[in-house]
mmCIF file of the N, C-alpha and C atoms, coordinates in Angstrom:
data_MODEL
# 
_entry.id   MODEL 
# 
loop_
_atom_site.group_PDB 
_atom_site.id 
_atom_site.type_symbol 
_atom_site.label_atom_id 
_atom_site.label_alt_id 
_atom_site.label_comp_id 
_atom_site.label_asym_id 
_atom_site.label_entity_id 
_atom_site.label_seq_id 
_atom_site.pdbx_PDB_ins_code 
_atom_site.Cartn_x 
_atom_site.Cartn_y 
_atom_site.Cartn_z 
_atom_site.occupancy 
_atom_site.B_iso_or_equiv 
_atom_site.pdbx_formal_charge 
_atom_site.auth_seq_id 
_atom_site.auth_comp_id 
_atom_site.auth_asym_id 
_atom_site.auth_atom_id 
_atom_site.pdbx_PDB_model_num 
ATOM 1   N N  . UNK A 1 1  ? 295.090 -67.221 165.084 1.00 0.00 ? 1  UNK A N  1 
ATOM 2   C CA . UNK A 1 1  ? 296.084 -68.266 164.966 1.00 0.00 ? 1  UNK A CA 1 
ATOM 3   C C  . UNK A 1 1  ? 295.456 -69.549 165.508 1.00 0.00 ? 1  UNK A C  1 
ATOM 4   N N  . UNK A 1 2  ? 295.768 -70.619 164.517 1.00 0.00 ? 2  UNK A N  1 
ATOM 5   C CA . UNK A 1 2  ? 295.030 -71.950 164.989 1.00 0.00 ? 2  UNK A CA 1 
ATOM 6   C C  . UNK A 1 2  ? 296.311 -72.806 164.829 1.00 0.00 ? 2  UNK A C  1 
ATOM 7   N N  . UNK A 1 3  ? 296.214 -73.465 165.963 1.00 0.00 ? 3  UNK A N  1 
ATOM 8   C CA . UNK A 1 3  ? 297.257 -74.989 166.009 1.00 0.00 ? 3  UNK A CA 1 
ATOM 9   C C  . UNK A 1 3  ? 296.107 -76.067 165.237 1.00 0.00 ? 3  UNK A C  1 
ATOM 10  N N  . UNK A 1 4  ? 296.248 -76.959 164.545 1.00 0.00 ? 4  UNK A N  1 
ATOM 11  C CA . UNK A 1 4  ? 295.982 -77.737 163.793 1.00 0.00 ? 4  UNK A CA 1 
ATOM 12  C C  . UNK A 1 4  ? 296.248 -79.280 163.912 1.00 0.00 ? 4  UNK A C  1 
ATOM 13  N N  . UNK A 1 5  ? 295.460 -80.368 163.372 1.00 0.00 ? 5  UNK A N  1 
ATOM 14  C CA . UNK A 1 5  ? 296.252 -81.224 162.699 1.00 0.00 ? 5  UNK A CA 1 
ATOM 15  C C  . UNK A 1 5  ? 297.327 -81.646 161.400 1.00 0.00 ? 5  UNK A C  1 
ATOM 16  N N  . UNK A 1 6  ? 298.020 -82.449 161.423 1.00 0.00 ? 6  UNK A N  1 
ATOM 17  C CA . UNK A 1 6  ? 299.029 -82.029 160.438 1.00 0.00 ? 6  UNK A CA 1 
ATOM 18  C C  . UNK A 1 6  ? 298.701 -82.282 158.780 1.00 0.00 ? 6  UNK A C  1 
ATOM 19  N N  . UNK A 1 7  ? 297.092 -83.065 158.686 1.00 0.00 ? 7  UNK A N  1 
ATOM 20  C CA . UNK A 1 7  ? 296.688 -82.720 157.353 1.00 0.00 ? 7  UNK A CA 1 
ATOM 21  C C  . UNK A 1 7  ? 295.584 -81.555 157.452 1.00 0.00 ? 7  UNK A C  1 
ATOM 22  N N  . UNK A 1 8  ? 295.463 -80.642 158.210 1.00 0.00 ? 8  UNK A N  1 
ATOM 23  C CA . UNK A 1 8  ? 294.428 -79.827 158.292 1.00 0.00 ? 8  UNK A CA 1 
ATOM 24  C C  . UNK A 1 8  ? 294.454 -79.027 157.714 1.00 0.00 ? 8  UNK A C  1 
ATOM 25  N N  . UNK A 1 9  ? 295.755 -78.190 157.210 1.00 0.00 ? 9  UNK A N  1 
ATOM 26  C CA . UNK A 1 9  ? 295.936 -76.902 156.567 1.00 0.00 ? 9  UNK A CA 1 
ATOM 27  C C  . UNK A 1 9  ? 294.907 -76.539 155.625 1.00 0.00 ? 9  UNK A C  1 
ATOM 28  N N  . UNK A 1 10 ? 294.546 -76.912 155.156 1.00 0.00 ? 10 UNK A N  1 
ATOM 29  C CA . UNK A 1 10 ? 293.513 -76.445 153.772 1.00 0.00 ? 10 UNK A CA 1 
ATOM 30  C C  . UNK A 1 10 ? 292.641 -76.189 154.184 1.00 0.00 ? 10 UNK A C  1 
ATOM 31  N N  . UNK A 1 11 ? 291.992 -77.393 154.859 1.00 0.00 ? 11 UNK A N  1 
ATOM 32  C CA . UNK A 1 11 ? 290.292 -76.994 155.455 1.00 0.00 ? 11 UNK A CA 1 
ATOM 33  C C  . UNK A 1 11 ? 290.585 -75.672 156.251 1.00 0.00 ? 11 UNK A C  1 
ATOM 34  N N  . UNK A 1 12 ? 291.399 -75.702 157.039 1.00 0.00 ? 12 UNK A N  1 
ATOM 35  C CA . UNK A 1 12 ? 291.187 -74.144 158.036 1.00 0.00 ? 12 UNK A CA 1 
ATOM 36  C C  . UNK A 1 12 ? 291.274 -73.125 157.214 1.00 0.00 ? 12 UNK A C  1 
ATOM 37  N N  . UNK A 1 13 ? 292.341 -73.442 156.246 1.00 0.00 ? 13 UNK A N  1 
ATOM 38  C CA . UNK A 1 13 ? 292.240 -71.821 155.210 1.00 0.00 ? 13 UNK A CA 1 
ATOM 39  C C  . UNK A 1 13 ? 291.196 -71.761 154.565 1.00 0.00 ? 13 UNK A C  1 
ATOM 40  N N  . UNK A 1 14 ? 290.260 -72.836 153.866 1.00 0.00 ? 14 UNK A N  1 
ATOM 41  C CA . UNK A 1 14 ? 288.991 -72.383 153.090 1.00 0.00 ? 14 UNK A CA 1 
ATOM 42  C C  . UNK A 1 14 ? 288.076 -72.354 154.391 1.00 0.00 ? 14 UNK A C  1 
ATOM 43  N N  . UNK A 1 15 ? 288.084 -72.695 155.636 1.00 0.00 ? 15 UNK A N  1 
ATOM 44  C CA . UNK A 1 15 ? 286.711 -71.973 157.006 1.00 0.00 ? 15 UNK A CA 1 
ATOM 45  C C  . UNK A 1 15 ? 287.409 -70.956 157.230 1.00 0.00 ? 15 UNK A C  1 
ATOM 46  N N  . UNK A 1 16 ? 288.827 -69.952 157.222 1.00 0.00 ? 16 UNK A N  1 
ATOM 47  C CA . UNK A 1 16 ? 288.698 -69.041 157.485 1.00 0.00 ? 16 UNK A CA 1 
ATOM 48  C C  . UNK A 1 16 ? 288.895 -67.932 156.415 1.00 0.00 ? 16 UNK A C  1 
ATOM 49  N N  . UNK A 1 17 ? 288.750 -68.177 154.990 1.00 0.00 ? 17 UNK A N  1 
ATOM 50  C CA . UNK A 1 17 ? 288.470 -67.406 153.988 1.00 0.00 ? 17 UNK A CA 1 
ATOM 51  C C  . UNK A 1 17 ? 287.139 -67.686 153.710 1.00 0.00 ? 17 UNK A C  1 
ATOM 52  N N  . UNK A 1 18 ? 285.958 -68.840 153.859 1.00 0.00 ? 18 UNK A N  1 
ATOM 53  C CA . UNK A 1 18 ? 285.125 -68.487 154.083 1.00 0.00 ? 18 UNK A CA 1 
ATOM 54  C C  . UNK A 1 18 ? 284.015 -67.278 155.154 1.00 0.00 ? 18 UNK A C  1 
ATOM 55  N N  . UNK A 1 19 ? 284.796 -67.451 155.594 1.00 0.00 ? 19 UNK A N  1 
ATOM 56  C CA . UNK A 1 19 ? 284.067 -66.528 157.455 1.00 0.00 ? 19 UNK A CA 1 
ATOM 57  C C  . UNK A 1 19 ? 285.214 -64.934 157.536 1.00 0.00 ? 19 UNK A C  1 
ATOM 58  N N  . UNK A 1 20 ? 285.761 -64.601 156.351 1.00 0.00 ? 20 UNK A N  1 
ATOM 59  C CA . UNK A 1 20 ? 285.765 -63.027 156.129 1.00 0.00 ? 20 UNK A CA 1 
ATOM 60  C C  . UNK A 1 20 ? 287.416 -62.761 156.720 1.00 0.00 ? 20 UNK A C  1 
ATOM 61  N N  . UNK A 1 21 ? 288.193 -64.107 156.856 1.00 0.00 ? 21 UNK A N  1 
ATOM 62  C CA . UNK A 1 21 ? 289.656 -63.721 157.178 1.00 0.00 ? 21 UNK A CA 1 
ATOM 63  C C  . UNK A 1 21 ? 290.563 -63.387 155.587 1.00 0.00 ? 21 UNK A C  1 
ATOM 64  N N  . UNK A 1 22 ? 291.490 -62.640 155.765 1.00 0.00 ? 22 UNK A N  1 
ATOM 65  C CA . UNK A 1 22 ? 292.713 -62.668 154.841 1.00 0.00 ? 22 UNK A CA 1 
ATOM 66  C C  . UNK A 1 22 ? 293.818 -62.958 155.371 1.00 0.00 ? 22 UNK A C  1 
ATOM 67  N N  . UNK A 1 23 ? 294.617 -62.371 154.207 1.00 0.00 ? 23 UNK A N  1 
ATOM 68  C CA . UNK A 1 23 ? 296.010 -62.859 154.668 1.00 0.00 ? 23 UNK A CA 1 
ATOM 69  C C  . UNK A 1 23 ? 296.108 -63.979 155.172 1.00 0.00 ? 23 UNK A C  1 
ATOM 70  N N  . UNK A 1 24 ? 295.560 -64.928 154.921 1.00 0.00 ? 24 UNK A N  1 
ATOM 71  C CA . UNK A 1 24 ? 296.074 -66.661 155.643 1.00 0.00 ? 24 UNK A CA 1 
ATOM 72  C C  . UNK A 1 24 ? 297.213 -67.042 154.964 1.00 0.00 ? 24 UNK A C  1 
ATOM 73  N N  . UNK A 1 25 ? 297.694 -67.806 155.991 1.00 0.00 ? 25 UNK A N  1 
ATOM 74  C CA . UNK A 1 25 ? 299.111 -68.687 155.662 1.00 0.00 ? 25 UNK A CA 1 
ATOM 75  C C  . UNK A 1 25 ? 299.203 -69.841 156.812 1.00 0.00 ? 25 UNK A C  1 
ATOM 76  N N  . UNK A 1 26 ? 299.825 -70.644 156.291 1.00 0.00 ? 26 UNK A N  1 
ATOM 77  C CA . UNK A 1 26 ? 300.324 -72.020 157.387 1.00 0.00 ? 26 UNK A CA 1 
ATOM 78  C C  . UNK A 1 26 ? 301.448 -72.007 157.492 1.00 0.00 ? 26 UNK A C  1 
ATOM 79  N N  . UNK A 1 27 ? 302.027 -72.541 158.715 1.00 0.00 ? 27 UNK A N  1 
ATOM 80  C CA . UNK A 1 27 ? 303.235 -72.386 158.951 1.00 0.00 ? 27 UNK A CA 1 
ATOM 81  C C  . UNK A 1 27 ? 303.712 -74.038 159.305 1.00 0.00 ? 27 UNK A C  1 
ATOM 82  N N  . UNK A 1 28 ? 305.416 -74.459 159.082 1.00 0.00 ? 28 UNK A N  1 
ATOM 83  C CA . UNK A 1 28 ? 305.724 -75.853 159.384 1.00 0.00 ? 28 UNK A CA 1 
ATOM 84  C C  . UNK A 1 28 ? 305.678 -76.172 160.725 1.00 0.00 ? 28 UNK A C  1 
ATOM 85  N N  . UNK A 1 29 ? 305.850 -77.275 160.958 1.00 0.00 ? 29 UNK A N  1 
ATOM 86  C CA . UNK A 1 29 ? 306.489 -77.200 162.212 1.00 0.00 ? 29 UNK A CA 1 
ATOM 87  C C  . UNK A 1 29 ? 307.865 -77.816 162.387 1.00 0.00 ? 29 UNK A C  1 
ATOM 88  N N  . UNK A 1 30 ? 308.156 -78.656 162.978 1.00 0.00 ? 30 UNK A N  1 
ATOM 89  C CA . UNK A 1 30 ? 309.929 -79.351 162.799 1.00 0.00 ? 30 UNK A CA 1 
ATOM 90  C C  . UNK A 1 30 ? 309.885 -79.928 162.496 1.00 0.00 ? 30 UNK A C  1 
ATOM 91  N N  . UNK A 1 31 ? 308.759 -80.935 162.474 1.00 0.00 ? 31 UNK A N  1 
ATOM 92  C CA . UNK A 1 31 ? 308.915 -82.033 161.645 1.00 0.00 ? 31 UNK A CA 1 
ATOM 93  C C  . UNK A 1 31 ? 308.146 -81.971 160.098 1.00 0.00 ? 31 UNK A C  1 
ATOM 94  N N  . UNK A 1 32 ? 308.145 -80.877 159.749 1.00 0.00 ? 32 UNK A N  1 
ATOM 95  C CA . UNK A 1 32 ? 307.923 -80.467 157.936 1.00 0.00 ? 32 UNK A CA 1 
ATOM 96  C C  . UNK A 1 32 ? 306.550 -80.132 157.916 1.00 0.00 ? 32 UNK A C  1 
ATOM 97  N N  . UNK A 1 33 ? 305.331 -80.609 158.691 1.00 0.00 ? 33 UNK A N  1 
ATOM 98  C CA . UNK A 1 33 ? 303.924 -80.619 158.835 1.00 0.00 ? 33 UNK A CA 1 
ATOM 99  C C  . UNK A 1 33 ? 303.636 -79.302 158.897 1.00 0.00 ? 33 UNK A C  1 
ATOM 100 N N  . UNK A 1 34 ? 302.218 -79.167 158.194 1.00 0.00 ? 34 UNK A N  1 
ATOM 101 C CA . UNK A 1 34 ? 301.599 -77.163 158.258 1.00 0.00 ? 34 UNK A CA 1 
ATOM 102 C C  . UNK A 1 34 ? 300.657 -77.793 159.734 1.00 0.00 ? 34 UNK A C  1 
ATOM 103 N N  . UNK A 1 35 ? 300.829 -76.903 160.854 1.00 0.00 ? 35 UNK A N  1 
ATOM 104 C CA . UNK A 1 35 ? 300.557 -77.212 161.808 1.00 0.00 ? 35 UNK A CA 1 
ATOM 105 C C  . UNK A 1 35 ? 300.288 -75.975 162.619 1.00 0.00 ? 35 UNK A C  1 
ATOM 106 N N  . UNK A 1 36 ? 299.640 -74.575 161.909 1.00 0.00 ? 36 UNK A N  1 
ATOM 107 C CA . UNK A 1 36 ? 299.674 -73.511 162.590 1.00 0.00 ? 36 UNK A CA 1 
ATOM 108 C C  . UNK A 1 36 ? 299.088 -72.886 161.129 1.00 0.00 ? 36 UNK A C  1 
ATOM 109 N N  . UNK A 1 37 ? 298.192 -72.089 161.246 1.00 0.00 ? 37 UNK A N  1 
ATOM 110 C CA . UNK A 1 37 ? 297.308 -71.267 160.467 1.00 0.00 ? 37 UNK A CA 1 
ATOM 111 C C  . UNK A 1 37 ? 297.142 -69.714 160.834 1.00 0.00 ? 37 UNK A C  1 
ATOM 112 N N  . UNK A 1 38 ? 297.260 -69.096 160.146 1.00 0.00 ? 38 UNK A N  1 
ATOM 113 C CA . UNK A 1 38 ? 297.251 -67.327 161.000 1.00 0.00 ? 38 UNK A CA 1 
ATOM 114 C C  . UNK A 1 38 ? 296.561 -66.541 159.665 1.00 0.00 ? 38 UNK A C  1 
ATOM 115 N N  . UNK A 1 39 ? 295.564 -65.888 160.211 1.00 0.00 ? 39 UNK A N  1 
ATOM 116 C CA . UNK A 1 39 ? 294.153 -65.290 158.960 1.00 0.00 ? 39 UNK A CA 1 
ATOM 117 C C  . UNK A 1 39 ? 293.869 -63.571 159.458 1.00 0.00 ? 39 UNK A C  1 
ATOM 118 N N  . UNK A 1 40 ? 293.904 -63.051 159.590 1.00 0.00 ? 40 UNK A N  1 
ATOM 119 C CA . UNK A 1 40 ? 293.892 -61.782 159.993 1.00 0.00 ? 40 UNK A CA 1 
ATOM 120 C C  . UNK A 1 40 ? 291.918 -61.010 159.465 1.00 0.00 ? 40 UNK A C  1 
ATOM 121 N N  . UNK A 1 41 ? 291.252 -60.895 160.656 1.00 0.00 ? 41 UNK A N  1 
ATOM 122 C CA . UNK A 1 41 ? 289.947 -60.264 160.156 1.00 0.00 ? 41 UNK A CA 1 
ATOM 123 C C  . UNK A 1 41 ? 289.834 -59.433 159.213 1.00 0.00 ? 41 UNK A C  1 
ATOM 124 N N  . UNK A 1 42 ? 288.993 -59.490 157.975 1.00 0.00 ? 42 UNK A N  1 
ATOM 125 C CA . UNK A 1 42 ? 289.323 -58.280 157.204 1.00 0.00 ? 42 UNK A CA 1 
ATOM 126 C C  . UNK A 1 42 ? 287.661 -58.328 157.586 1.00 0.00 ? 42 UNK A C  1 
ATOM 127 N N  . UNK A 1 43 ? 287.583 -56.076 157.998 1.00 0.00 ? 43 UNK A N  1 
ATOM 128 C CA . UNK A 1 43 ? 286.781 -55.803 157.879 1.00 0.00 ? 43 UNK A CA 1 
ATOM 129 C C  . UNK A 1 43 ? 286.203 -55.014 156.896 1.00 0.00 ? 43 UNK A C  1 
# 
C-alpha cells in the first residue's frame, strides 16, 4: 500500500505491475483524488 500524490495513480500502477505486483487498484480519498495504491506480490 502506497499513499501517493493526487496525480500519481498511474505511474505507481505501471512501477508496480512492472516489478511483479497484481491485483492493483487506487483508492479516493474525500476529496475525489486516487491517493492510495494497493498491489499484492504475485509470486
Amino acid at each position: 500500500m502506497l499513499e501517493h500524490g493526487y496525480d500519481q495513480a498511474a505511474f505507481v500502477q505501471q512501477l508496480l505491475a512492472d516489478h511483479g505486483y497484481g491485483a492493483i487498484a487506487s483508492h479516493r480519498d474525500l476529496a475525489g483524488h486516487e491517493r492510495i495504491t494497493v498491489g499484492q506480490w504475485s509470486v
